[in-house]
N, C-alpha and C positions, 0 to 999 in steps of 0.2 A: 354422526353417521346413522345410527340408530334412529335418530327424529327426523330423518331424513326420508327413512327406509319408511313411516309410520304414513308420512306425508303424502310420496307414494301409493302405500294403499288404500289412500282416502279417495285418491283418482282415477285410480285401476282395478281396485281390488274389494267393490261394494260388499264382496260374499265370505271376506274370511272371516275364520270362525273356530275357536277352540276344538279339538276332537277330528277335524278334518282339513284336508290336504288338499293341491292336484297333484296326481298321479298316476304315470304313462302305463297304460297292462298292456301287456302283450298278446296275449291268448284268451278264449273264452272258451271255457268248457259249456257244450251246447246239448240241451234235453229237450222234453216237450214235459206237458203240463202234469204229464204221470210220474216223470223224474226218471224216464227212460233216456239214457245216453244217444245222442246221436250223433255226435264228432266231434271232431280238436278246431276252433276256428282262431288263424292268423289276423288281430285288428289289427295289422297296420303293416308295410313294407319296410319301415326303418325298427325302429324302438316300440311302436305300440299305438294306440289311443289315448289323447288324455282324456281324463276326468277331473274335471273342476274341485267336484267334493267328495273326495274319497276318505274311508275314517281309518282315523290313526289314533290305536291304541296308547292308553296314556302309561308309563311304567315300564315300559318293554324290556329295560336293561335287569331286570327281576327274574329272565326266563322263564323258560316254557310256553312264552307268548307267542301271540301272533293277531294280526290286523285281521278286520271285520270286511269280509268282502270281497277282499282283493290282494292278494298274496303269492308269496314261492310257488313255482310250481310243484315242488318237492314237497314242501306245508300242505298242501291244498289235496293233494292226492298221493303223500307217501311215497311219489317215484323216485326210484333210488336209493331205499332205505336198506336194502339186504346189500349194496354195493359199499355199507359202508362200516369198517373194518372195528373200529369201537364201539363195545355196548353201549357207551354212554353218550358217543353220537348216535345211535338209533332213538336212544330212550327220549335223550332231547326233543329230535324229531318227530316222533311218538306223539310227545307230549303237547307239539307245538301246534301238530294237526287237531289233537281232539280240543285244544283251546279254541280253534277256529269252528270243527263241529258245536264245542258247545254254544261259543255264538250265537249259530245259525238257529239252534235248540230255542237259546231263549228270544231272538228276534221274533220266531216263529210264533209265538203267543201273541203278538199282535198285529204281523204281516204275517198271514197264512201261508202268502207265496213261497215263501222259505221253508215250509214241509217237503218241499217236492226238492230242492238240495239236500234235505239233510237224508231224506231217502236215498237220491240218487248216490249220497258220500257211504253211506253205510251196507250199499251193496258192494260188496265183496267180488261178483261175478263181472260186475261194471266196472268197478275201479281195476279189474284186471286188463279189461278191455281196453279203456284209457291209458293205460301203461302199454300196451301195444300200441297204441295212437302214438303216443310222445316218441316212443323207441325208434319208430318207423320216420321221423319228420326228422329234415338234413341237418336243419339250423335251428338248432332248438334248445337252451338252457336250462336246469333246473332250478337255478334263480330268474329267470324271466317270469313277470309279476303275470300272475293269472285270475279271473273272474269266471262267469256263466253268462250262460243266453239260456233263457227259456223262450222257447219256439223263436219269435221276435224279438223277443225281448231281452235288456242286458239291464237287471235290477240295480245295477250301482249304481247306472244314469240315472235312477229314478229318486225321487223325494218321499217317499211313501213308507220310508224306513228312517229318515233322521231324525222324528221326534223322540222315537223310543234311545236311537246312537247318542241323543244327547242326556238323554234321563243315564244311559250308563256310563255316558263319559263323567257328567257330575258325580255321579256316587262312588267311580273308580278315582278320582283324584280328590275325594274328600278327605280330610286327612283328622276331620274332627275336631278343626278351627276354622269353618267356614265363616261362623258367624258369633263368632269367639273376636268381641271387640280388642284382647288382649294382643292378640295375635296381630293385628293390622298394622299394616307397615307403608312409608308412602314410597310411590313406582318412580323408578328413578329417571321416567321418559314422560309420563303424563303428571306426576305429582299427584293420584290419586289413593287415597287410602287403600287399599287391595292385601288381601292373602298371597303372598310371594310365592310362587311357583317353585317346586323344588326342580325338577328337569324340565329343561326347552327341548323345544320341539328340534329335528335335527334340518341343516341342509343340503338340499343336495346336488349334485350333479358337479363335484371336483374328483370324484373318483380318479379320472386321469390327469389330476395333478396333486397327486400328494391324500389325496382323500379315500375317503372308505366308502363301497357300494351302499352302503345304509344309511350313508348321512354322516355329518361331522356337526357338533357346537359349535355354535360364537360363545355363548356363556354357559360355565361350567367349573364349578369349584369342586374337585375330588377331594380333596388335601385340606388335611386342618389346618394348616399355615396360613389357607388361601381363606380360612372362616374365622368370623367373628363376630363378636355380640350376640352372640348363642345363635345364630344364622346358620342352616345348615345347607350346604349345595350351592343352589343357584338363589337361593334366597338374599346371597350377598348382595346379590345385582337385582333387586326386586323388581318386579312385573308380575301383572296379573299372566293369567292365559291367555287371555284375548289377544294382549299385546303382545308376547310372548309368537303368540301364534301371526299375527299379523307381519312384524316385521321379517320371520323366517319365511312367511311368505311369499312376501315381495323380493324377497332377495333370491326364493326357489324360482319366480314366473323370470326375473331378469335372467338369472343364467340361463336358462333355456331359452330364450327369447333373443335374447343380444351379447349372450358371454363371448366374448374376443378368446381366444386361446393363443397368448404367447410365450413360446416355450412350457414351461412347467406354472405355469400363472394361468390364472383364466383373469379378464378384466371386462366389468361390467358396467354401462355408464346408463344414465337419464337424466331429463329437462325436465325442470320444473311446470312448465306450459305443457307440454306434447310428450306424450310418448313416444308418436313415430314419429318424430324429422326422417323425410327423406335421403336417403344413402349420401346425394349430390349434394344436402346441406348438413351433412354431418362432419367437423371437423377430426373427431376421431376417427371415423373410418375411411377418410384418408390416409389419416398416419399408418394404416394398418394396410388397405389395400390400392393406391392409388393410380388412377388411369394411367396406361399409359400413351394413349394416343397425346403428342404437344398439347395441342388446343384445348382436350379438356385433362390436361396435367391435375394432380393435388396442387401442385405448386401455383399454376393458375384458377385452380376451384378458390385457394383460399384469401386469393388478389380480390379477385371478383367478388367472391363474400364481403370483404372487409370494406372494398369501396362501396357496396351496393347498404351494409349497415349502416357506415357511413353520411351517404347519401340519404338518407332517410329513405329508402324503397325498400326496406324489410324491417319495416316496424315491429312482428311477429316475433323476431331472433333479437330483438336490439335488448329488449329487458327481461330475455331468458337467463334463466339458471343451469349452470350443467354443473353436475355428482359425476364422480364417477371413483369405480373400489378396483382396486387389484387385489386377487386373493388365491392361494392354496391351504390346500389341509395337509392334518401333519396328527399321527396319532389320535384320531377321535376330532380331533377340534380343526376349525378355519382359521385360517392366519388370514388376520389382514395384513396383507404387502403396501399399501397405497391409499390416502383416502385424499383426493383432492376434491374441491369445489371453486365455482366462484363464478364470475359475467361469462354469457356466450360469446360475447367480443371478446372479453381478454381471452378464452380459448381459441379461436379464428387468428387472433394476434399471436398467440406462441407458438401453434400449430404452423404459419404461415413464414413465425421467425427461422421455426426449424427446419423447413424446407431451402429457407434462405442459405442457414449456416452451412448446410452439408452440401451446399450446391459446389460443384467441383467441372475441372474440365475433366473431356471423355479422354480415353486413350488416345481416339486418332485427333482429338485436338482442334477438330472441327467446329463443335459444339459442345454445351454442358450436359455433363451426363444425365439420365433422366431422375425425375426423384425418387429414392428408395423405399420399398416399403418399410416400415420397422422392423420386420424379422429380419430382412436384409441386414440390416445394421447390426444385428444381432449376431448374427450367424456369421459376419465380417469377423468378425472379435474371437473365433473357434477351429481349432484344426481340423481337419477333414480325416476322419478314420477312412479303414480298409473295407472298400463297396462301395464309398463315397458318402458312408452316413456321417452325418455332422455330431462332436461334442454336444450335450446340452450347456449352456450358460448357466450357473446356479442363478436360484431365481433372485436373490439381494440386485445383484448386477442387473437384470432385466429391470426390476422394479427402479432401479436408480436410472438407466437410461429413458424407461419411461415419464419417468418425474421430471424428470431433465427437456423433453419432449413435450408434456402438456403444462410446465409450471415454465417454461425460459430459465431453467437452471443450468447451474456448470454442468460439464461433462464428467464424470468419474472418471481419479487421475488414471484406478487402475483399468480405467478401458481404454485410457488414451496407452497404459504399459500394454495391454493386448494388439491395440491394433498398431502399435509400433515394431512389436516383436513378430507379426504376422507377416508385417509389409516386407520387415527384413528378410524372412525366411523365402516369402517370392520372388523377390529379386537372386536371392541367392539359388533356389533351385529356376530360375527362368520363367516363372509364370506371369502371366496377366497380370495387372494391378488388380486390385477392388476397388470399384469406384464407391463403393458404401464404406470402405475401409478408409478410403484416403478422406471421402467428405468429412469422418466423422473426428478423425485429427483436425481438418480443417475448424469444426465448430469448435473443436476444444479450445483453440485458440483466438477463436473470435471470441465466445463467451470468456474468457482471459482477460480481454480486451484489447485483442491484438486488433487496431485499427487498419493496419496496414495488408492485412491479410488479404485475400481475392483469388477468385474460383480460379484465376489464371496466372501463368509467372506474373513477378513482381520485382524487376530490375532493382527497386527501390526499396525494397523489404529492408530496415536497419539490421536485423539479425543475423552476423557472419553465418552461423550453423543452417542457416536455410541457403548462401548462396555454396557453399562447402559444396550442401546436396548439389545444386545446380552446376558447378564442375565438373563433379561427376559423372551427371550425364552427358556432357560437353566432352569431355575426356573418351568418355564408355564410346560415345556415337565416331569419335574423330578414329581412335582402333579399328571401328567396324569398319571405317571409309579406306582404310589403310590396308587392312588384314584380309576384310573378309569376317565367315565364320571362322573363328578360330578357336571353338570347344569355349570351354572356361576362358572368358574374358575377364578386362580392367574390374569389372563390377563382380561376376561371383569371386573372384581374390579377397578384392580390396574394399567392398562396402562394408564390411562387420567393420572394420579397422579405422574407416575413413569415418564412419558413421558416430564412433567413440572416441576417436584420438585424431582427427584430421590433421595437427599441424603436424603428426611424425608420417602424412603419407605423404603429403603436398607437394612436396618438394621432390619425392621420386616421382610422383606419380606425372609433374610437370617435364620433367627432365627425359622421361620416358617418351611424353609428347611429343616433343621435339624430332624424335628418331619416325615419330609415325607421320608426321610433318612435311618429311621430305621425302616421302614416299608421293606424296600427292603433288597434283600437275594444276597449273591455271588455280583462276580463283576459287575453286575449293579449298586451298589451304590458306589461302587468307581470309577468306571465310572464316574457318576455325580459329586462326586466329586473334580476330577481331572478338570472338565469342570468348575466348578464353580470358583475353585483356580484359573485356566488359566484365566478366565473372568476378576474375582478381580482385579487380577496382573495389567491384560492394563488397567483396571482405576486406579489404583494408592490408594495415599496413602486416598485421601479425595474423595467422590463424588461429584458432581456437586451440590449446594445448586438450584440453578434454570437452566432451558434453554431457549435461544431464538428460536424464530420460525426454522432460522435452525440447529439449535443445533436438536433441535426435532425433524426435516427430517432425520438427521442421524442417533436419537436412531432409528427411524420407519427403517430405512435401516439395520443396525445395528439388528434388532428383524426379520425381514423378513431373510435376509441372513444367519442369524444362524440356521433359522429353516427350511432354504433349506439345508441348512449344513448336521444338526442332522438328515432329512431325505433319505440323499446320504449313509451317513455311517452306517456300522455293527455297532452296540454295544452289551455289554454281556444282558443278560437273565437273570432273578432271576435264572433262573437252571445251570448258565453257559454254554448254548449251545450259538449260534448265531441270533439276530433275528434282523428284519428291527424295527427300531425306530417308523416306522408307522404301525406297530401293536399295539402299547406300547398305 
């Protein structure tokens, strides 16, 4: 994964570099050339500006630090230091600013330009001013990352200050075995002799999954348990800086660039060839957001894809590579949830398979339902609190149906135990099916190997407990032809019962028919009938005395399907005319 990431920035990433970053600021505090304040300026409507090379302090977890340049706005100009109730968070704060003035201090010995900051921070009169700026603005944090504009100018964007940022980042992470051949250890991504870095640089932007606004590690040994061979920190996992710095890089520019957010996961992918494949020729984000208009379906993006590779007319995508990571943070550090790789076809192929497997018919029966996007399927699998806000899925689950989606793997049994206990629960309180809920029972049992499976009944299904369900709705529909509404019907009673212990309902449940039977006039009730016989038959001679969990995804299959069935088809009328079944 790692030499993956390295790979990467040998393609995209010509500028990284030990000591510095990209990162988004949000504000410029703006002077002219005398270090007179003259306003608070907003870079940007969302998050800020980025900055390609911005410098990142080495050590930071030593306190009283602060970054060169570009920082807090609290760091930067002390707003909101009397609001804050602990002497020992003012003092922090305190401290963190004048780390930054002194910065500026000794930058200024050989960029001059920097006198006129470290004037404007040290006036007293201004920086009150500035504190009226920030107070007065709607939307405004005290951690939103802040820099300067001199008249036109914004010095961060400039280059005219990194020679000396590099002279101090060197001297800041010498540690006094620079060149102490004793000390040399080889990198366990390049195989180059190197001084092992003791902290990695951090990455960012999972905060809203599990992560911290400052950044989280991939490597990071705190714990003597985790050290050895007199290795202290991150030296276990050896890397220079560069490298160090390069691959947190690449993994900072992808999550801003193309991190996918599902659920409490962010998931990030790349080509070996290209970094932008277009939306249209990307099979991950279809899985994620897919047309809906038919014609340009995911379902049919990933037909077309596969015969068009196929065919040799996309030479370009036939001998690409696709990476791709799922990850959240957790206490400091990145969890990787996910690392798959491997051919752009066999991605197109699984991607294409999984559209296949969840394909289902729609409620009214007419056609198949449209394909879902992932979260769909997700959020299929979750009860719905009060407001209508949804469960989150812990993320293991997420990451397994993902894997399950881009690797052609099984389905996780416990999502097929979710969306089985879901389906139950809407049938019992009266709602709509889910068509992401029923497709995704369906793939569970295709990837099983249930050959016989199909987006539609299946007369012929060998499985008693799948035609169980299908009497059910045979039975449910023949009451409604009979009764009417009449509140609680055959199905919220009887499907918990029917669904776990079919052969102790059958037999009332049949006997009961009979009564609703001759309620009915003309071929409608041979109709039912004949449906009921045909039902019987494919279960056999015995019913099922019990079911397993999925035994009872496929009555639920089994009861959905039939009832998209009964509402495709004519059947007769008490009068013998023609009428849809969803009058009845």
């Amino acid at each position: 994964m790692l030499n993956a990431l390295i790979e990467y920035a040998k393609k995209n990433l010509t500028d990284a570099e030990p000591g510095f970053a990209r990162k988004q600021v949000k504000w410029a505090i703006c002077c002219d050339q005398a270090g007179h304040y003259t306003g608070l300026l907003d870079l940007g409507d969302d998050k800020g500006r980025w900055f390609d090379q911005s410098p990142v302090t080495p050590n930071m977890n030593s306190g009283g630090k602060s970054h060169f340049l570009a920082e807090t706005l609290d760091t930067v100009t002390l707003f909101g230091k009397e609001l804050l109730t602990e002497e020992k968070d003012q003092d922090k704060l305190s401290a963190k600013h004048q780390f930054f003035r002194e910065l500026l201090t000794q930058a200024s010995e050989q960029v001059p330009l920097f006198n006129t900051l470290t004037a404007l921070l040290s006036d007293t009169e201004q920086l009150a001013q500035i504190h009226q700026d920030i107070a007065a603005k709607d939307k405004i944090k005290i951690t939103d990352i802040t820099t300067f504009r001199i008249d036109e100018t914004i010095p961060l964007g400039l280059n005219i200050w990194h020679d000396w940022w590099r002279s101090y980042y060197a001297k800041a992470t010498d540690d006094g075995s620079t060149n102490s051949q004793d000390n040399l250890t080889r990198c366990i991504l390049t195989g180059d002799l190197i001084n092992a870095l003791d902290s990695h640089p951090k990455v960012k932007g999972l905060a809203g999954v599990g992560g911290q606004p400052s950044g989280d590690v991939i490597v990071g040994m705190d714990k003597d348990a985790f050290q050895s061979y007199s290795f202290k920190k991150s030296q276990n996992a050896a890397m220079s800086a560069q490298t160090a710095s390069t691959y947190v890089e690449s993994l900072n520019l992808l999550i801003d660039q193309n991190g996918m957010r599902l659920g409490n996961t962010i998931v990030v992918h790349w080509f070996n060839k290209k970094l932008d494949i277009p939306e249209q020729d990307d099979p991950l984000a279809w899985l994620q957001s897919p047309p809906e208009q038919a014609e340009t379906s995911a379902l049919f993006a990933s037909k077309k894809m596969l015969k068009a590779i196929h065919a040799g007319e996309r030479p370009d995508l036939e001998n690409n590579q696709y990476y791709a990571l799922m990850l959240s943070g957790a206490a400091g550090r990145v969890m990787i949830r996910d690392w798959v790789e491997g051919p752009f076809t066999e991605l197109v192929e699984n991607i294409n398979q999984w559209f296949d497997d969840l394909a289902i018919i729609a409620r009214h029966g007419e056609s198949l339902a449209s394909p879902p996007k992932f979260m769909w399927v997700v959020d299929a699998l979750v009860r719905e609190k009060k407001g209508g806000k949804k469960e989150e899925l812990p993320a293991l689950m997420i990451q397994q149906l993902w894997h399950a989606a881009v690797s052609n793997s099984c389905i996780p049994y416990h999502a097929l135990s979710k969306a089985t206990l879901r389906t139950r629960i809407d049938v019992i309180e009266n709602k709509q099916p889910s068509h992401a809920r029923m497709g995704l029972i369906k793939a569970y049992h295709c990837r099983k190997g249930d050959i016989a499976m199909r987006e539609t009944v299946n007369p012929n299904h060998p499985e008693a407990a799948y035609h169980c369900g299908r009497l059910l709705a045979v039975l449910a529909r023949l009451q409604h032809s009979a009764l009417g509404d009449v509140g609680a019907g055959v199905v919220q009673r009887y499907y918990t019962a029917a669904s776990q212990t079919p052969a102790l309902l059958i037999g009332r449940l049949i006997a009961n028919a009979k009564n609703h039977l001759n309620k009915l006039e003309g071929g409608l009730s041979f109709w039912y009938e004949d449906r009921i016989a045909e039902v019987m038959t494919a279960i056999g001679d015995y019913a099922p005395a019990t079911l397993t969990l999925e035994k009872q995804s496929l009555f639920a299959l089994g009861y959905y399907q039939q009832l998209a069935e009964m509402k495709k088809k004519k059947i007769p009328a008490q009068n013998d005319t023609q009428t849809s079944i969803d009058s009845l």
